[in-house]
N, C-alpha and C positions, 0 to 999 in steps of 0.2 A: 617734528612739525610744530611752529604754533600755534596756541589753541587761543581760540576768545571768546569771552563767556559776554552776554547782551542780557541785561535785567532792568527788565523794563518794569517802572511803578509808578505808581501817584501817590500824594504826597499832598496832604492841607497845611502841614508844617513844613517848609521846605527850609527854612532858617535852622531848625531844629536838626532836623537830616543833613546838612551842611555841617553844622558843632559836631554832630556825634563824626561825623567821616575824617571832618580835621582832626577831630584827638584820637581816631584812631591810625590814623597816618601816621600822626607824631608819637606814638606810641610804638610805633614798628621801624621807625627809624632806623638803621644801620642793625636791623634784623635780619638773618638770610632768608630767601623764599618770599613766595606773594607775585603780586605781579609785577610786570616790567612797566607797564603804562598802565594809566586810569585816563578813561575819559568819560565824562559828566555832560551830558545836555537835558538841556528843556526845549520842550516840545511847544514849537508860537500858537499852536491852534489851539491846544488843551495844556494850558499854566499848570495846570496839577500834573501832567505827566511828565514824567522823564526815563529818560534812557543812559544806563552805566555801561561803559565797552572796557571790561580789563581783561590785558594783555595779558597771556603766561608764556613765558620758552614753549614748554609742550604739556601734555591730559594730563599727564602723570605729576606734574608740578603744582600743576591745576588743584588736582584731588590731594596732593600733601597739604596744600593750604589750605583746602576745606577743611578736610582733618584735627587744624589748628585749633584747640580751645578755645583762643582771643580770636577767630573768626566767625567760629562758630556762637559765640557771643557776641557780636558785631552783626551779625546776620540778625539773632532776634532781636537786638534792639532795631535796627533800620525797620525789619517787620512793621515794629509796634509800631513806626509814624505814620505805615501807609495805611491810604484806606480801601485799599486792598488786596490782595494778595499779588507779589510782584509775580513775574514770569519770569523764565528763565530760559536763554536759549544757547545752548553750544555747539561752537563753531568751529573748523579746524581750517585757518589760511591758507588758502592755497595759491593767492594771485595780490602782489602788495604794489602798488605803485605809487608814485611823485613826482613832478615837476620840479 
């Protein structure tokens, strides 16, 4: 089944938080594992919030890339830009649709 993890944070430097995620992308480049999608929005009412949706095949892939060192260093950097503690929510797909 897959799984989607929604990390929702705020963010006074959001230029910053943008740099660290592109060089960690390109950092993981033609690496195996992580997720299959990233998706990135800003919230029009509250400019400092935002919400991150990435994709995994399934929980178990999920948590091998938690696991990862260079994620788990990637997570405290991101930390450090918010200004506050993000939240975390997991999700398991159960109904996907398109036009």
């Amino acid at each position: 089944m897959e799984f989607i993890q929604i990390i929702d944070y705020e963010t006074d430097q959001p230029e910053q938080m943008q740099a660290l995620a592109d060089q960690f992308r390109k950092e993981q480049e033609g690496k195996p594992g992580g997720p299959v999608r990233i998706t990135v929005m800003q919230d029009r009412s509250n400019r400092k919030r935002h919400l991150t949706i990435a994709e995994f095949e399934s929980y178990e892939e999920a948590q091998r890339n938690n696991d990862r060192p260079e994620v788990q260093k990637f997570a405290e950097q991101m930390q450090s830009l918010c200004s506050k503690p993000p939240v975390f929510t997991d999700c398991d797909l159960r109904q996907q649709f398109s036009r």
